[in-house]
C-alpha positions in Angstrom: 0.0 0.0 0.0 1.3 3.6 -0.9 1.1 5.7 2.5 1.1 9.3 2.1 0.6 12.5 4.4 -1.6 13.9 4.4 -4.0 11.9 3.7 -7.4 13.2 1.6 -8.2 10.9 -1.4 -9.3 7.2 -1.8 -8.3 5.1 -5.1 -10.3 2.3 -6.2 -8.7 0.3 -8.6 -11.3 -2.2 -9.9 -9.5 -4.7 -11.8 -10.8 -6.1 -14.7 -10.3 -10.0 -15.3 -10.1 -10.3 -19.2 -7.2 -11.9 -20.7 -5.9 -8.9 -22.7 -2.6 -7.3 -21.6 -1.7 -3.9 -20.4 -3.9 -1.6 -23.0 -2.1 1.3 -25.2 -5.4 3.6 -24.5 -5.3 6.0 -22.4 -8.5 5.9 -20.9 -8.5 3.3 -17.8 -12.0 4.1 -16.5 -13.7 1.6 -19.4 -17.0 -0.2 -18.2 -16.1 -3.2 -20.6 -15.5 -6.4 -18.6 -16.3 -8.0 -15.5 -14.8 -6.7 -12.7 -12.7 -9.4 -10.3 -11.7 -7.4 -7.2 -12.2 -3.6 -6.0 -9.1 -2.2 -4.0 -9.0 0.4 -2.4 -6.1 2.6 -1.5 -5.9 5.9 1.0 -3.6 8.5 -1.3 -2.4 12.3 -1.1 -3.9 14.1 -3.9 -1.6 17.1 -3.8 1.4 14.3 -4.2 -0.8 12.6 -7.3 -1.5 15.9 -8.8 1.7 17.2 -8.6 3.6 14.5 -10.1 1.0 13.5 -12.4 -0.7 15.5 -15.2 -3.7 12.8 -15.6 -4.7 13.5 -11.7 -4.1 17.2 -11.7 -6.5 17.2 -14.2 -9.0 15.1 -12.4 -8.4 16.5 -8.8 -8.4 19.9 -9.6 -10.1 21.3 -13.2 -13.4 20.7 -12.4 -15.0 17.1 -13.4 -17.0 15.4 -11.7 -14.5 13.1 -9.8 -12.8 16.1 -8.0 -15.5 16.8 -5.4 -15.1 13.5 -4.0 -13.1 11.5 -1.7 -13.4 8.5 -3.7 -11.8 8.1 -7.0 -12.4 5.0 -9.0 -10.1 3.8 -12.0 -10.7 0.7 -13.7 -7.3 -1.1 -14.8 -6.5 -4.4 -16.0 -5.2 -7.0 -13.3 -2.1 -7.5 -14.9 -1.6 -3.6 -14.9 -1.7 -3.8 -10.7 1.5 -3.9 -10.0 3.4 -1.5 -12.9 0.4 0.9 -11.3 1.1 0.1 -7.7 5.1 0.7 -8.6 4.0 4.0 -10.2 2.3 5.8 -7.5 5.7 4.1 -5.2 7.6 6.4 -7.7 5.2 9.6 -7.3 6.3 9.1 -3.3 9.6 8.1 -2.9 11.1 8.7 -6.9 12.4 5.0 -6.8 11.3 2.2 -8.8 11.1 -1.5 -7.5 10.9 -3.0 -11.1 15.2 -3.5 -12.4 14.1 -5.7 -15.3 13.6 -4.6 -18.9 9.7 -6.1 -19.1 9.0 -4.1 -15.9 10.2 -1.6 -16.5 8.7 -1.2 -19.9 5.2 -1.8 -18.1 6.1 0.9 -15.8 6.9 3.3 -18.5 3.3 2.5 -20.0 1.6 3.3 -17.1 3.4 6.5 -16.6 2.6 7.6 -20.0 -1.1 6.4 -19.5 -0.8 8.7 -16.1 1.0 11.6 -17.6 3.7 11.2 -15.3 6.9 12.7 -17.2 9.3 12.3 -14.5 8.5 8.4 -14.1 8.8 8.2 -18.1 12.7 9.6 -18.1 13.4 7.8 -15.0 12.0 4.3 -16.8 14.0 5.8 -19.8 17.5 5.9 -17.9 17.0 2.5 -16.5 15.8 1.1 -19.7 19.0 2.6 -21.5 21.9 1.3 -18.9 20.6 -2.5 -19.5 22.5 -3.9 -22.2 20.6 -3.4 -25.9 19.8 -6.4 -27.7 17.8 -6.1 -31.8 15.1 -7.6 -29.8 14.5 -5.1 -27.4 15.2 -2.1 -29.6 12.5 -3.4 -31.9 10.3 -4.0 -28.5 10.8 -0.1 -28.1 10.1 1.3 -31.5 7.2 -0.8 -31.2 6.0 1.2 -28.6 1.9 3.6 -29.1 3.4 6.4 -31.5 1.8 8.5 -28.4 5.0 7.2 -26.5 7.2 7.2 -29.4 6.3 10.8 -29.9 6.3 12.3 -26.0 10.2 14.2 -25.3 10.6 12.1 -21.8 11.0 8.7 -23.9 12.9 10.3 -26.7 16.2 9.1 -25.3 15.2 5.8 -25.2 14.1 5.9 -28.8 17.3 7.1 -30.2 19.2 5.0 -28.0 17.1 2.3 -30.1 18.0 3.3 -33.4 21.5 4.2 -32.9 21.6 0.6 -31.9 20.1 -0.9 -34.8 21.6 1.7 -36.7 25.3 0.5 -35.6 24.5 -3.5 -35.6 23.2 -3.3 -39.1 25.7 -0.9 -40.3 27.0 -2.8 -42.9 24.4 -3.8 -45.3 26.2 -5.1 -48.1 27.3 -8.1 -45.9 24.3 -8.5 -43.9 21.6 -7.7 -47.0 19.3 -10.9 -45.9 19.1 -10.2 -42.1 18.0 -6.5 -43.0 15.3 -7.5 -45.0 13.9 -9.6 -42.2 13.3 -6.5 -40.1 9.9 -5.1 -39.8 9.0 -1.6 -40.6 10.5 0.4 -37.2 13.5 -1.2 -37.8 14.5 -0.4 -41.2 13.4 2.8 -40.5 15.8 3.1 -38.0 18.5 1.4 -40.6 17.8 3.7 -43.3 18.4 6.5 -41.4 21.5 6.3 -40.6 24.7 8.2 -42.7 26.9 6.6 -41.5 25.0 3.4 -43.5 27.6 1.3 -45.0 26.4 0.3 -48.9 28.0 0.1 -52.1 26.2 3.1 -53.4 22.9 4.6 -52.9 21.0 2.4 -55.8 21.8 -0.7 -53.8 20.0 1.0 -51.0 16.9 1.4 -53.4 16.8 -1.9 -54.8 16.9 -3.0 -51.3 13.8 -0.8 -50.2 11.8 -2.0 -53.0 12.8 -5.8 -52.0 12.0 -5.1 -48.5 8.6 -3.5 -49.2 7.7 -6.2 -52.1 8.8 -9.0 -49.2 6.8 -7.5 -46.7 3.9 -5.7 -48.6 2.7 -8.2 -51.5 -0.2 -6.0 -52.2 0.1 -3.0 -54.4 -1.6 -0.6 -52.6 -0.7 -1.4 -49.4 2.9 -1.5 -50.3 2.6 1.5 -52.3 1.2 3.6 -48.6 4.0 2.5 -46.5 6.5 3.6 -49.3 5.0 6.8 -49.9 4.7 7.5 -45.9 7.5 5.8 -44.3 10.6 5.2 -46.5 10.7 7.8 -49.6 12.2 10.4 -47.9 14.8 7.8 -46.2 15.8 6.8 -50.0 18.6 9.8 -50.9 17.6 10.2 -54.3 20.3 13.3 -54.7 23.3 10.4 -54.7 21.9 7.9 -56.9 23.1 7.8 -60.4 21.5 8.7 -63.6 20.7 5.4 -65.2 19.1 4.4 -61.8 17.0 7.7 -61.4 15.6 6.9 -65.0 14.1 3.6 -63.7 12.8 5.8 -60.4 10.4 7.4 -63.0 8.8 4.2 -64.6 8.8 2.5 -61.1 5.4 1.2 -60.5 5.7 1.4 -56.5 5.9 5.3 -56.5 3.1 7.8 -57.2 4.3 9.7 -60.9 4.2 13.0 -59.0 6.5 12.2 -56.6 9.1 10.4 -58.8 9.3 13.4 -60.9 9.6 15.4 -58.0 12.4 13.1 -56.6 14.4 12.8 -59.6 14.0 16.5 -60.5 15.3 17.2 -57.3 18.4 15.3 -58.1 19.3 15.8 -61.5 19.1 20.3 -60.2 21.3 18.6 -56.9 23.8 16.8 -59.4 23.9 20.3 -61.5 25.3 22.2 -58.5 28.9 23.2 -57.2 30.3 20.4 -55.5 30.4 23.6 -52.2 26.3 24.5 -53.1 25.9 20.8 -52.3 27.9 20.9 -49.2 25.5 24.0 -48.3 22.0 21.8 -49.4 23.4 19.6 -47.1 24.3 21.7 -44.0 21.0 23.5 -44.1 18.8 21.0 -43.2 20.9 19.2 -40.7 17.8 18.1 -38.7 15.3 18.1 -41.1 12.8 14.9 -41.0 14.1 14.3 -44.5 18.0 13.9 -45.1 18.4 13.2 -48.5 20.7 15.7 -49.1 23.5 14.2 -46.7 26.2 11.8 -48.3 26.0 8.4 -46.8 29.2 6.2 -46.0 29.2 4.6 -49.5 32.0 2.2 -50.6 31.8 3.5 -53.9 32.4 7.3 -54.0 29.8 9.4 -55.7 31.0 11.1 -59.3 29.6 13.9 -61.8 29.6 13.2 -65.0 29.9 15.2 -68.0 28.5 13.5 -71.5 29.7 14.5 -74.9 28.6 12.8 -78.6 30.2 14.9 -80.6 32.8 15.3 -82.4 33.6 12.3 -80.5 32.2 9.8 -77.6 33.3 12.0 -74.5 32.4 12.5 -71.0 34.0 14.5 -68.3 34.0 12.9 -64.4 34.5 14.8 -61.3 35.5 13.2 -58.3 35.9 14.5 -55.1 37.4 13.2 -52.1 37.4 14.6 -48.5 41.3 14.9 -46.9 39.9 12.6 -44.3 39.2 9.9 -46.8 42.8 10.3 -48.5 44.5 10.1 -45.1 42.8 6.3 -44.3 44.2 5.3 -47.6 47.8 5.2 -46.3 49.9 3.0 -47.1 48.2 0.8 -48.9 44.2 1.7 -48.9 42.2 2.3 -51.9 39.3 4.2 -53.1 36.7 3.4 -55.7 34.2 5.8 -57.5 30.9 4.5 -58.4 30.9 3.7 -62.5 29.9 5.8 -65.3 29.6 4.9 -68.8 31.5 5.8 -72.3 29.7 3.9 -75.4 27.5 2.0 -73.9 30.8 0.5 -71.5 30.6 1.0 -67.7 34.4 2.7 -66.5 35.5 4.0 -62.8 38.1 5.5 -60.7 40.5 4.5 -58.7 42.6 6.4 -56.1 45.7 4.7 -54.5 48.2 5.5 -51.6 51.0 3.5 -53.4 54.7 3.1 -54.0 56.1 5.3 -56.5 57.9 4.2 -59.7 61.4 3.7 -58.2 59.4 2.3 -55.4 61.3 4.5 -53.1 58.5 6.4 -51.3 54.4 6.5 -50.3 52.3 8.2 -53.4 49.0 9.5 -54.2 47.7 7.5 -57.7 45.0 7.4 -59.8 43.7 5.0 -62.2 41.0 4.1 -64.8 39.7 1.1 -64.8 37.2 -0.5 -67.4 34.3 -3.2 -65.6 34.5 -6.7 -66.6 31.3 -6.8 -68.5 31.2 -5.5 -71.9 32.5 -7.3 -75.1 34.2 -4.6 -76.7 37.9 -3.4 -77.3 38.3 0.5 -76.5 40.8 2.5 -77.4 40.6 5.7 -74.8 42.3 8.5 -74.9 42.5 9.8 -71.1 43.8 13.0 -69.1 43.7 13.3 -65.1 43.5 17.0 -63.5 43.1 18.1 -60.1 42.4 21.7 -58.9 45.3 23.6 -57.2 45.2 26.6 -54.3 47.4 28.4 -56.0 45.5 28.5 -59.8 42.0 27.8 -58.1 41.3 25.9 -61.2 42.0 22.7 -62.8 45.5 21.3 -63.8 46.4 18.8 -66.0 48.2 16.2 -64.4 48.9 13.2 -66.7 47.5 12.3 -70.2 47.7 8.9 -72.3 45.8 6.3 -73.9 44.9 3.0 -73.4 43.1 0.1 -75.0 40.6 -1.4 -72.7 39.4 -4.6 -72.6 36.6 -6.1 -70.0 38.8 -5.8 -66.4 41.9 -3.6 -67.1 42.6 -0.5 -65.7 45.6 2.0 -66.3 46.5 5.6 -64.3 49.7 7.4 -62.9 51.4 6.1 -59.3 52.4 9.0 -58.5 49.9 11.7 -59.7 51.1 14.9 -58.2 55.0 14.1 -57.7 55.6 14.4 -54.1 55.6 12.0 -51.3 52.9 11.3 -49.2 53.5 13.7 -46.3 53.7 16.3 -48.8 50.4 15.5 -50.5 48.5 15.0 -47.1 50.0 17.9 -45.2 47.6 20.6 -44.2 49.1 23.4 -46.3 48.6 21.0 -49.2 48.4 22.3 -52.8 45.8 20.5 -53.3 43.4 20.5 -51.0 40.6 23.3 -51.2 38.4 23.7 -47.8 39.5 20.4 -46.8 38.9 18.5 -50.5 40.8 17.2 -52.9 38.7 17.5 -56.3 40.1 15.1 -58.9 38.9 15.1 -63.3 39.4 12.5 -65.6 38.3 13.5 -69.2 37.6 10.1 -71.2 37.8 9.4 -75.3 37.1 7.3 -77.3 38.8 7.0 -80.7 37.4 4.1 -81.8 36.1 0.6 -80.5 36.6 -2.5 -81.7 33.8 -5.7 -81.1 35.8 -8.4 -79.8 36.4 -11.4 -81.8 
């Protein structure tokens, strides 16, 4: 029994005997079942309305209940003793319940009682016991009431930042990830720090995910359209992909020409007016305009027909990302394709041709598919501090065949401290922009 002084209110919990749980409605004064046992329990009600919103309310604005001594409340009788604990709490700020299933019926009632302190206090406990998927799912699970109210908000991102972390890598773990119900994804997908080969894996794997989970059209189109569109970042996917966004049956035509409009003006911007897009809406429910952790490193390209097969490729890559390529690391653009023939870029932290000292390379490399012989011409350029524009680094040409790849070890003729170094040449704001202009002469069909 909860003691308090003084005493001048009466609770009587009638419990209800039907074999439902703990209910997520927040009305507990239901005349729907038979009721089992009526206790009673002698209660402050300037403690209760103090600590509690839900008997401030009903003590002292006026209904019918605060004229009288006696207050009844209905509750299910597996609700007793989270209840019981609760009004504990509203006495003495101390919880008896130390396991995670308690303590999550505890948080219920609070919420049901408008009890905010109980809510962050189940919150903190909740959060020091060690995370499991289970139990983060359990959370995000939660009434979107409690998802939604500030006191449970730490527990909610604790939740996702879990999921977030465990499920980080997609590309290895593809099959557990599309096991995971809505809330979870949700939590996966917004990540950036989201480990994937490029952003079009991470929208083929939505659409598998919602075709696994949502057979039916329409209902797989609604939880697309209001749950995991604006977690797809349309701005990073490439060109060819974005084409198929507009013929995709799963999206509404008004919003995949709004998406892919979006991107293509995105793509059209300064590499630094993208940096800006992105910045600006730091916390905005939608972040499509933030770059994701992607193994393969975004690229703008440039297409020509004439007078020959051309296209231009911009690639630009944060000091950061150069300095975990030493000694040995590599990065990898994402491709782009000349005639019809996927090509990409490499970036290397190598040994220079005398093999004397640690470089910074480049490379072009042509994807194993294709059939075709292709005799490139090819020319590398980085901007420079001191010009503010691009400079020609290293020309030549090279017949490709499916799976070859060609470049310069030592790209800007210096040794790695001196490429690296913060008063670097050739790194602007903290980026290293790289161009490779491709062209093709002439192709031959293999024979």
């Amino acid at each position: 029994m909860v003691e308090g002084s003084p005493t001048d209110a009466q609770l009587d919990f009638h419990e209800r005997g039907d074999a439902a749980g703990p209910s997520s409605d927040s009305s507990w004064s239901m005349d729907c079942s038979t009721v089992l046992r009526v206790k009673s329990i002698h209660i402050s009600s300037a403690i209760l309305a103090a600590k509690s919103l839900y008997f401030h309310e009903l003590f002292l604005n006026g209904i019918k209940e605060s004229a009288q001594r006696d207050v009844t409340i209905q509750i299910h009788a597996a609700e007793e003793e989270a209840l019981m604990d609760l009004l504990n709490f509203m006495y003495s700020n101390n919880l008896s319940a130390n396991q995670a299933t308690a303590l999550l019926d505890v948080l219920l009632a609070a919420h049901k009682f408008k009890v905010a302190s109980c809510m962050r206090y189940c919150s903190k406990l909740l959060r020091k016991i060690p995370m499991t998927s289970e139990s983060a799912l359990l959370y995000l699970d939660l009434p979107s009431s409690i998802l939604m109210a500030e006191a449970a908000q730490p527990l909610m991102d604790s939740a996702k930042k879990f999921l977030a972390v465990k499920y980080k890598d997609i590309s290895k773990i593809q099959e557990e990830v599309l096991k995971l119900p809505l809330a979870g994804i949700e939590a996966v997908l917004s990540s950036d720090d989201l480990q994937a080969a490029s952003e079009d894996t991470i929208y083929d794997l939505v659409l598998k995910w919602a075709h696994t989970h949502y057979p039916k059209s329409v209902e797989r189109k609604e939880v697309l359209a209001k749950r995991l569109v604006h977690l797809i970042r349309f701005p990073y996917m490439t060109c060819r992909k974005l084409k198929k966004v507009l013929n995709c049956n799963d999206f509404h035509p008004e919003f995949a020409s709004k998406a892919v409009l979006e991107a293509l003006f995105f793509k059209a911007e300064t590499p630094h007016r993208q940096r800006a897009l992105a910045v600006d809406e730091p916390n905005a429910v939608s972040r499509r305009f933030i770059e994701r952790a992607y193994k393969y490193r975004p690229v703008k390209v440039v297409d020509f027909e004439l007078p020959h097969q051309q296209c231009v490729v911009y690639l630009d890559l944060k000091r950061g990302e150069c300095a975990l390529l030493f000694p040995t690391g590599r990065v990898y653009s994402q491709a782009f394709h000349l005639g019809g023939q996927g090509f990409f870029l490499s970036a290397h932290c190598n040994m220079d041709q005398q093999n004397t000292y640690h470089c910074f390379g480049l490379f072009l490399g042509m994807q194993e598919k294709g059939s075709a012989s292709f005799a490139v011409d090819y020319e590398f350029a980085a901007r420079s501090k001191s010009t503010e524009g691009y400079v020609s680094k290293y020309k030549g040409n090279y017949t490709f065949t499916g799976g070859k790849a060609v470049g310069y070890r030592n790209l800007f003729g210096v040794q790695w401290q001196a490429f690296i170094q913060d008063d670097s040449n050739y790194f602007m704001n903290g980026i290293l922009h790289l161009r490779a202009e491709l062209t093709i002469r002439h192709f031959d069909l293999a024979r």
